[in-house]
Each structure stands twice: as structure tokens, then as C-alpha cells.
C-alpha positions as CSV (number, residue, x, y, z in Angstrom):
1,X,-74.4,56.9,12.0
2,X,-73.8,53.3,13.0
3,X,-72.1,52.8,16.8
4,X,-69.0,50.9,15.3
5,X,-69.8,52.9,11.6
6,X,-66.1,55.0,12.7
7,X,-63.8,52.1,14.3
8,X,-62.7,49.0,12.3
9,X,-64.4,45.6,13.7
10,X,-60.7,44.5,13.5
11,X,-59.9,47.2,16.6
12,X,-63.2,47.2,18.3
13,X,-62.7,43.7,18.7
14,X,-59.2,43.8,20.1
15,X,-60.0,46.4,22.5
16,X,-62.8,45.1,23.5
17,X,-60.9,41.6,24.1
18,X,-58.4,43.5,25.9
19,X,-60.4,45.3,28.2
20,X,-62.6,42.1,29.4
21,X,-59.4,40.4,30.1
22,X,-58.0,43.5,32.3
23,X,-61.5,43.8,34.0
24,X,-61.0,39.8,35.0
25,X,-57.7,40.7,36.4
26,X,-59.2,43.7,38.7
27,X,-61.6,41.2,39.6
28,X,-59.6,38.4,40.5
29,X,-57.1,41.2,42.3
30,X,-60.1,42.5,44.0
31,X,-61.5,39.5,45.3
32,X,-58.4,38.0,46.7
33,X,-57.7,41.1,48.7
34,X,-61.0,41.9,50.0
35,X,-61.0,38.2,51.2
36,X,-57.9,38.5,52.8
37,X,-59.1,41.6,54.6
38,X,-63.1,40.7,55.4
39,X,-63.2,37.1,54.7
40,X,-67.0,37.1,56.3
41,X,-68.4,39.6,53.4
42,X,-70.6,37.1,51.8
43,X,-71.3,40.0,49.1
44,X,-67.3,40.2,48.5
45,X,-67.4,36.7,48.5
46,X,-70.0,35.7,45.7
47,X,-70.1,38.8,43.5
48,X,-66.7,38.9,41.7
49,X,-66.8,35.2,40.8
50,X,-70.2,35.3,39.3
51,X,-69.4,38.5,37.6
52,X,-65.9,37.0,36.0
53,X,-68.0,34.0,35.2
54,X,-70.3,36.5,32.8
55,X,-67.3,38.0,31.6
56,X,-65.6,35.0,30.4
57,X,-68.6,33.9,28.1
58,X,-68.6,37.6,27.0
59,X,-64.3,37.0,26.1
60,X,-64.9,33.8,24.4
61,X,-67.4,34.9,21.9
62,X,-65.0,37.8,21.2
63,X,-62.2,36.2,20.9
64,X,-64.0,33.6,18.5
65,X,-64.7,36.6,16.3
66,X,-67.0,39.5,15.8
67,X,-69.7,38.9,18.3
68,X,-73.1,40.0,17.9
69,X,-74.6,43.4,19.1
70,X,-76.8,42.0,21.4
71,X,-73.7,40.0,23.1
72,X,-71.6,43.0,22.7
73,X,-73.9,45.1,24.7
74,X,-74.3,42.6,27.3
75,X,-70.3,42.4,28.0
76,X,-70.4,45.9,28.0
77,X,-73.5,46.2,30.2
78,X,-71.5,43.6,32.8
79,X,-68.6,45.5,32.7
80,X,-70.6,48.5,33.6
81,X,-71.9,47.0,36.3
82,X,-68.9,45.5,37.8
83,X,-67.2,49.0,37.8
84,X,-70.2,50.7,39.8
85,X,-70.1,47.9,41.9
86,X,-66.5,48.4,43.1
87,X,-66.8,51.7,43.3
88,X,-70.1,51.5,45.4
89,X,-68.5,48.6,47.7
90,X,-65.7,51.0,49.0
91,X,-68.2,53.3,50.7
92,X,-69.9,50.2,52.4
93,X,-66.1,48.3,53.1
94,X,-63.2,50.4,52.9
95,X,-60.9,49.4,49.6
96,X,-58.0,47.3,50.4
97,X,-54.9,49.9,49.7
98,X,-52.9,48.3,47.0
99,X,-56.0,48.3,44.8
100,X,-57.2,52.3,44.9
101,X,-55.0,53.0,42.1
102,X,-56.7,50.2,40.2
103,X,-60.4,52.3,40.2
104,X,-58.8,54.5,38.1
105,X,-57.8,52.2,35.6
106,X,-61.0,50.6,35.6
107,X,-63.1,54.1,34.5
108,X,-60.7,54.7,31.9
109,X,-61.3,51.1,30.1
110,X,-65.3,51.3,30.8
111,X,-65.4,54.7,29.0
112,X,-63.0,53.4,26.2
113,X,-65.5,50.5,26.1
114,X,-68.5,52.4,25.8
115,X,-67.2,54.6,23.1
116,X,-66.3,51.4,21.0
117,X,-70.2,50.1,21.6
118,X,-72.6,53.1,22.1
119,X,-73.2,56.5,20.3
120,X,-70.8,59.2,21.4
121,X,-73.5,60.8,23.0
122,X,-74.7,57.9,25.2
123,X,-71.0,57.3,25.7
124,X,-70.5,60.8,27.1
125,X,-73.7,59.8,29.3
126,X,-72.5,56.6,30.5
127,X,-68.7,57.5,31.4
128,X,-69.7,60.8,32.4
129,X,-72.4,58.9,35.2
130,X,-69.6,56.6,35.8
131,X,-67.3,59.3,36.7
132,X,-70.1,61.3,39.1
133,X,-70.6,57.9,40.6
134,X,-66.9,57.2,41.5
135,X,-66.3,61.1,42.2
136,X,-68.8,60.7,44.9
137,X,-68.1,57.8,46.3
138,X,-64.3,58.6,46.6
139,X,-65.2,62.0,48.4
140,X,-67.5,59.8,50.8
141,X,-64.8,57.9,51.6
142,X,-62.5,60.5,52.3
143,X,-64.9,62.1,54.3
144,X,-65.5,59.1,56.3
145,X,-61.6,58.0,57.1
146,X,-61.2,62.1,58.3
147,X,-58.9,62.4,56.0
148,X,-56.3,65.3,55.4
149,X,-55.8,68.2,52.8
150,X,-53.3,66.5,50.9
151,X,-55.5,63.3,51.0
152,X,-58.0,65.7,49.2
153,X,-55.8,67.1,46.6
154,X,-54.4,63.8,45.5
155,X,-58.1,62.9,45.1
156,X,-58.9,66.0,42.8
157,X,-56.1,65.9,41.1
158,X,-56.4,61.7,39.9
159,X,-60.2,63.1,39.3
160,X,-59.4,66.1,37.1
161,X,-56.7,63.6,35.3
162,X,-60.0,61.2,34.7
163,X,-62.2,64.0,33.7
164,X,-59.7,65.2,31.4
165,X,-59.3,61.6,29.5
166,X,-62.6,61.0,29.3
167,X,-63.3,64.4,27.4
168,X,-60.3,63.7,25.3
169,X,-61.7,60.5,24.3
170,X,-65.4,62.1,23.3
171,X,-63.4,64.8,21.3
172,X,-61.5,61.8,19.2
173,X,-64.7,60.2,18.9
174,X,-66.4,63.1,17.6
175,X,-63.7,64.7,15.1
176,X,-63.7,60.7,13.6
177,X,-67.1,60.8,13.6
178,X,-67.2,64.3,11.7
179,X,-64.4,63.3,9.4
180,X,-66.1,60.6,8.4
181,X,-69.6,62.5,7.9
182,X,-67.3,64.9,6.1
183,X,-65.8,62.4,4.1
184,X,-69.0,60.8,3.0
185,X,-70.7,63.9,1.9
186,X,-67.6,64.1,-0.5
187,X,-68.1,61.1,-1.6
188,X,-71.7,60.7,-2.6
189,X,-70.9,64.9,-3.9
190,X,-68.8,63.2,-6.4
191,X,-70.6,60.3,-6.9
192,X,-73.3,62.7,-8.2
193,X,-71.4,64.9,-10.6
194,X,-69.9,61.5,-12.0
195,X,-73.0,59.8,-12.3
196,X,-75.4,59.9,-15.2
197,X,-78.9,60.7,-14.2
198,X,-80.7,59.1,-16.8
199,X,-79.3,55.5,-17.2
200,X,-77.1,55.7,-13.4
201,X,-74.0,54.4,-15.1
202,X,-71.0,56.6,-14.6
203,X,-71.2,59.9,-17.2
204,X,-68.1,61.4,-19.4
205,X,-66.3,62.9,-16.0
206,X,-66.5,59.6,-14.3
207,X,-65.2,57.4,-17.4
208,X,-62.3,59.4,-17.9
209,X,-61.6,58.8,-13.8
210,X,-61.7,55.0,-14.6
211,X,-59.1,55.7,-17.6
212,X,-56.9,57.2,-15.5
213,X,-57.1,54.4,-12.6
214,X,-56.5,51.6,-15.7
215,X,-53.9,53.7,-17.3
216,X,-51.1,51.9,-15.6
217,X,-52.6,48.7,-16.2
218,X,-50.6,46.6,-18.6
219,X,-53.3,45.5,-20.6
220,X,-56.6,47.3,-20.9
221,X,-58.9,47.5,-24.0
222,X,-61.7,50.0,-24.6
223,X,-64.7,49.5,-26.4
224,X,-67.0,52.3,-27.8
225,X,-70.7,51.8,-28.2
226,X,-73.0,53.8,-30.6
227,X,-76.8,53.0,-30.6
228,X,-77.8,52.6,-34.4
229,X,-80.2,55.0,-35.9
230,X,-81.1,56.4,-32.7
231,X,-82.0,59.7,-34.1
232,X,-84.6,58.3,-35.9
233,X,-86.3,56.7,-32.6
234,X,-86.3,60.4,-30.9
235,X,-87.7,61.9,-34.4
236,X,-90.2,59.4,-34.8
237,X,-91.4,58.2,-31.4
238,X,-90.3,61.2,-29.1
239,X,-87.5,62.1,-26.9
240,X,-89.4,59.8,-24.0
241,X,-88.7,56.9,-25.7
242,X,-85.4,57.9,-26.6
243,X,-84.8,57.9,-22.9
244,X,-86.2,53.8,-22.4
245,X,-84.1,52.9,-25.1
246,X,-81.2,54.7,-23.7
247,X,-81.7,53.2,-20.4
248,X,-82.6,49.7,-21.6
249,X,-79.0,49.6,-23.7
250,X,-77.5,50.5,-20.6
251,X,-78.9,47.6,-18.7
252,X,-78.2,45.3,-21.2
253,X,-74.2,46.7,-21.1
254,X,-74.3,46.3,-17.0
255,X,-75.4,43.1,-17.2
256,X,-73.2,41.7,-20.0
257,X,-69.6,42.9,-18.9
258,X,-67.3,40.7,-16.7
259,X,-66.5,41.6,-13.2
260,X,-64.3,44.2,-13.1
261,X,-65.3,45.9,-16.3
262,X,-66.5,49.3,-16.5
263,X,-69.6,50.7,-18.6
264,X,-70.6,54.3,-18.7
265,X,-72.5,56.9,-20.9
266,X,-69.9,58.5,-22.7
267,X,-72.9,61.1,-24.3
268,X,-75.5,61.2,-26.7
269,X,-76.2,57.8,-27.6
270,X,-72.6,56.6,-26.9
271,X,-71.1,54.5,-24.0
272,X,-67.9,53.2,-23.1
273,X,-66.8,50.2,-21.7
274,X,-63.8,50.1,-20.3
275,X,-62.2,46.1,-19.7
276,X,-59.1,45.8,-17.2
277,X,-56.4,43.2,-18.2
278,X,-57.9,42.0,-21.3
279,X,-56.4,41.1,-24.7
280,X,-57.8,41.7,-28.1
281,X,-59.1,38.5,-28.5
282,X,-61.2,38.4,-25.0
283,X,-62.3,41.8,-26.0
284,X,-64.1,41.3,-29.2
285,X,-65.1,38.2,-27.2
286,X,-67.4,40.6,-24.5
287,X,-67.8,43.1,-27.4
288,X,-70.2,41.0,-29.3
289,X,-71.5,39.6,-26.5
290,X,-73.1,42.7,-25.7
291,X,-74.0,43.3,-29.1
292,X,-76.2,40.0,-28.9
293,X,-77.8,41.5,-25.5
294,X,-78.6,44.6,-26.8
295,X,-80.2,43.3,-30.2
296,X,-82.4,40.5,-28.0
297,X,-82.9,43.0,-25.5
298,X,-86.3,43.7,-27.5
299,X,-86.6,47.3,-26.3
300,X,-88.8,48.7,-28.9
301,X,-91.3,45.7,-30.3
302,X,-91.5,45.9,-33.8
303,X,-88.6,47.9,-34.1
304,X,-85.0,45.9,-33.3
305,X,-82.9,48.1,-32.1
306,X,-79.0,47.5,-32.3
307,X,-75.8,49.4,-31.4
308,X,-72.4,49.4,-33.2
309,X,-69.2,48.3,-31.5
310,X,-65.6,49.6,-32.0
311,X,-62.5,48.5,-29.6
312,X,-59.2,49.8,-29.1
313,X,-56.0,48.0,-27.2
314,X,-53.8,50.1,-25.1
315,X,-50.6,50.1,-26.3
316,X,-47.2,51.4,-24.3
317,X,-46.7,55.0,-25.0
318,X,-50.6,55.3,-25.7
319,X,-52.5,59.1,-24.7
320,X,-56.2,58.5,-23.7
321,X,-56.5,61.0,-26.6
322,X,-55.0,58.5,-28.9
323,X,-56.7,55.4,-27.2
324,X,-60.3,56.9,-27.7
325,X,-59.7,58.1,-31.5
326,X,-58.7,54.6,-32.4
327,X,-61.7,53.5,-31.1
328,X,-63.9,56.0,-32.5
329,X,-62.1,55.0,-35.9
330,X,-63.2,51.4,-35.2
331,X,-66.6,52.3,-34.7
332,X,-66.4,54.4,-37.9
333,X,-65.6,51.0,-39.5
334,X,-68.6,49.2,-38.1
335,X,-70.9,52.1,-38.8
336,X,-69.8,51.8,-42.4
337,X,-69.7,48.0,-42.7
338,X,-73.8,48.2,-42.0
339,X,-73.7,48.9,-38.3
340,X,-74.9,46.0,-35.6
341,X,-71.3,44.6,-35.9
342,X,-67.7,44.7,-33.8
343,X,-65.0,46.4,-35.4
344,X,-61.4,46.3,-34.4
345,X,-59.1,49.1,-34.9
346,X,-57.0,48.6,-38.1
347,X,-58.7,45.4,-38.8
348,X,-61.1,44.8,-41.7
349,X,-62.6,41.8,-40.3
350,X,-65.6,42.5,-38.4
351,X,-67.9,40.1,-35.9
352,X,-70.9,39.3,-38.4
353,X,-74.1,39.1,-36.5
């Protein structure tokens, strides 16, 4: 799975503005005190405003909208590197007091970070090496200032509080992550049982879950399609062929329909089209529209082959049940009329071809 595939761009983006912005203000907090208090560091000094410098490109192109991954991982990668780097320097030069509670802070927004731009694993590996790193560097500056038992239990306690969000953030991470795995394997389970293997339009099951999303439309039209004479193709030429016709009918019913329209095998030789907001007229418009496709479509050489058309309107009050059998009846008509033709329900008047 994708690094981002569980969090929106929308929120990745935000947090990761957000967090830049906070790690500028440790820096510019850190930097003014340690000046204040060893003015003649030139480490102290230089690093903090060439880091904010990097980390003011890397808020600009987030701000101006979803960055790339490359410049992602490079903001990230500074921001690493800014947070080992103040929790390296207060072994070397003791922290100024008013910003020790800020270390905390800043290994809660790097692990947030890292979970919005690496794999949960290399998250884990990353905040979890962050944490060992400020652990051991905290206890070596206790150790070096002497300092007392309650000193020491302050110090576990603030590091058993960071342990503890950073494990709560891997276990969000990972039940998104697994709901999503979950919900995907759902997904492409029904996708399957609703799909039609031979032509990979969307079979019976799947149709009648399009009816029921278009049900509450206030105009939708359906249009039945039955393949003339098709027994005689599978008596005559084999079953195989049977299949290429089916399929090729079915590409020529994709590729006619408007946006938003629906095709799918409805079984046998029969598919349904299914078109959203559309009124008689614009139906028997795209009805023999596909009728044209599928009589140029050429599938057997030698041997046109053509497909009958009957449509039915929704009407207020309307059952699916009573929907499709007008529509079958208007497919009766065409059949009977010499097939290759639209037919309307109750209307005589068929689309000649």
C-alpha cells in the first residue's frame, strides 16, 4: 500500500504545513535562547538559521499545494534532522530551561510527520530511533548535572508519556491501514460477483444494484438489448464464436452510451442499458445510436449481425418489475416488427434502420 494510500492529500498537507511552521518556531525559540546564553557557539549560531532557511522552501511548496514526493521527503528528512540535532546539542551545551518542555513537543510532531510520509513500519523505525536518541541523551544530561530522584522520575515519566503516543499513533496507523485493506478486499469481492466474466460489463446482480441507485432519479429510462438470431451463430459456428460476438456487442454498447449511462449483460444474449436523467426522446436518440454501432461493428464478415432495441421510461409509482416488463414488451415489438429496430413501449412507431 501507498505511504499517503490511508490519509487524504487534503490532511497530509495541513499537517504537514502545520508541523513545519511549529518546527520554525522551536527553531527561532531555540536560537534566540541559546544565543542569549552562549553567544560564542558558532554551531548554535549558524545551524538553526540555515536549517529554517530549508524549512521555509519545504512550507512554501506545501502551502502552494500538494508537493511532490521527492520534496516531501526532503522536508521531512530536514525536520528529522533538526530534531536530532537539538536533542544531540543539549549533551554538548546544556538546554536553555524554558525550552526542555519544547523537546517533547518536537518528537511528537516528527513522528506524526513520519507517519503522514513513510510506511508505518519505517515510521515505527524512525520515531522509535528518535525516541532512543532523545531517551539517551536526556538521561546523559541528567547524569551529567548530578541530578536528583525526582529529576529522574519526571524524566521517565514525560518518556513513558512519549512512548506511549507514539505507539498510539502506529496503532491508528495500522487499524486505518487494515480497514482499508479490509475494505478493498470487499470491494474488488463484490466487484467480482457483479461483474460478467465474459464481456466485463456489470452481470444481472450488478444491474439491478444500478436500478436501485437510479430509482430515486426523476427521470431515468431503460433500454433492453437482444442480439438477433444469435442462436443460430452458436448452432452454426460454435459456442466460441458466440462468445466474440457477445463480447464485441458489448464493446460497441460501452463505447456508444453517454457519460453516465450504464451497460451490462442482463443474460443470454441480452443487455441492459440503464440512462440517468434522460427523456424518451434522448433515449431512442442513444438507442439507435447503438443499434448503428452494433450493425457496423462488422463482427462476423459475411454475416451482419444486429441486435433489437426496446426502451422503457420510469414513471412515478413504477416497480423495477414493471419498468423491465415494459421494456421487454418493447423489445417484443421490435422483434416482431423484423428485428434490427428501436421500439418504444406502447408506441407503434419504430426507428427504421
Amino acid at each position: 500500500m501507498p505511504p499517503h494510500s490511508g490519509l487524504l492529500n487534503p490532511t497530509k498537507q495541513r499537517v504537514s504545513v502545520l508541523s513545519i511552521a511549529l518546527a520554525l518556531l522551536a527553531l527561532l525559540a531555540w536560537w534566540v535562547y541559546t544565543h542569549a546564553y552562549d553567544g560564542n557557539n558558532l554551531l548554535l549560531l549558524i545551524s538553526p538559521p540555515l536549517l529554517s532557511l530549508c524549512l521555509l522552501w519545504a512550507l512554501a511548496t506545501f502551502a502552494r499545494g500538494d508537493p511532490a514526493p521527492r520534496t516531501e521527503r526532503y522536508g521531512f528528512a530536514l525536520l528529522y534532522l533538526f530534531a536530532i540535532l537539538v536533542f544531540v546539542s543539549r549533551v554538548l551545551w546544556p538546554t536553555p530551561q524554558p525550552l526542555r518542555g519544547l523537546e517533547n513537543t518536537l518528537l511528537i510532531i516528527v513522528s506524526l510527520t513520519a507517519y503522514l510520509q513513510l510506511q508505518p513500519r519505517a515510521a515505527v523505525v524512525a520515531s522509535g530511533a528518535l525516541y532512543a536518541v532523545m531517551v539517551t541523551t536526556g538521561w546523559a544530561v541528567l547524569a551529567s548535572e548530578d541530578a536528583g530522584h525526582e529529576l529522574w522520575f519526571a524524566a521517565l515519566i514525560r518518556q513513558t508519556a512519549d512512548l506511549t503516543v507514539i505507539v498510539l499513533l502506529y496503532s491508528l496507523v495500522w487499524l486505518r491501514q487494515w480497514g482499508a485493506e479490509e475494505s478493498s478486499s470487499r470491494l474488488q469481492l463484490q466487484r467480482l460477483a457483479d461483474t460478467d466474466a465474459l464481456t466485463d460489463l456489470p452481470n444481472r446482480r450488478g444491474m439491478y444494484r444500478v436500478l436501485e441507485q437510479v430509482m430515486g432519479s426523476m427521470n431515468f429510462s431503460v433500454v433492453l438489448v437482444d442480439v438477433d438470431r444469435f442462436k443460430a451463430v452458436n448452432d452454426d459456428l460454435g459456442h466460441a464464436v458466440g462468445d466474440l460476438v457477445l463480447r464485441g456487442v458489448a464493446d460497441a454498447l460501452r463505447t456508444g452510451v453517454r457519460d453516465g449511462d450504464e451497460v451490462g449483460r442482463w443474460g443470454g444474449e441480452e443487455f441492459l442499458v440503464v440512462l440517468p436523467r434522460a427523456e424518451l426522446p434522448d433515449v431512442l436518440q442513444v438507442a439507435e445510436r447503438l443499434r448503428f454501432q452494433v450493425e457496423q461493428s462488422d463482427l462476423l464478415p459475411g454475416r451482419g449481425i444486429t441486435a433489437s432495441f426496446g426502451v422503457a421510461v420510469w414513471r412515478a409509482g413504477d416497480s423495477l418489475e414493471d419498468l423491465l416488463r415494459r421494456a421487454d414488451e418493447a423489445l417484443y415489438c421490435a422483434k416482431r416488427e423484423g428485428r434490427n429496430r428501436v421500439c418504444a413501449e406502447n408506441d407503434e412507431r419504430t426507428a427504421e434502420p
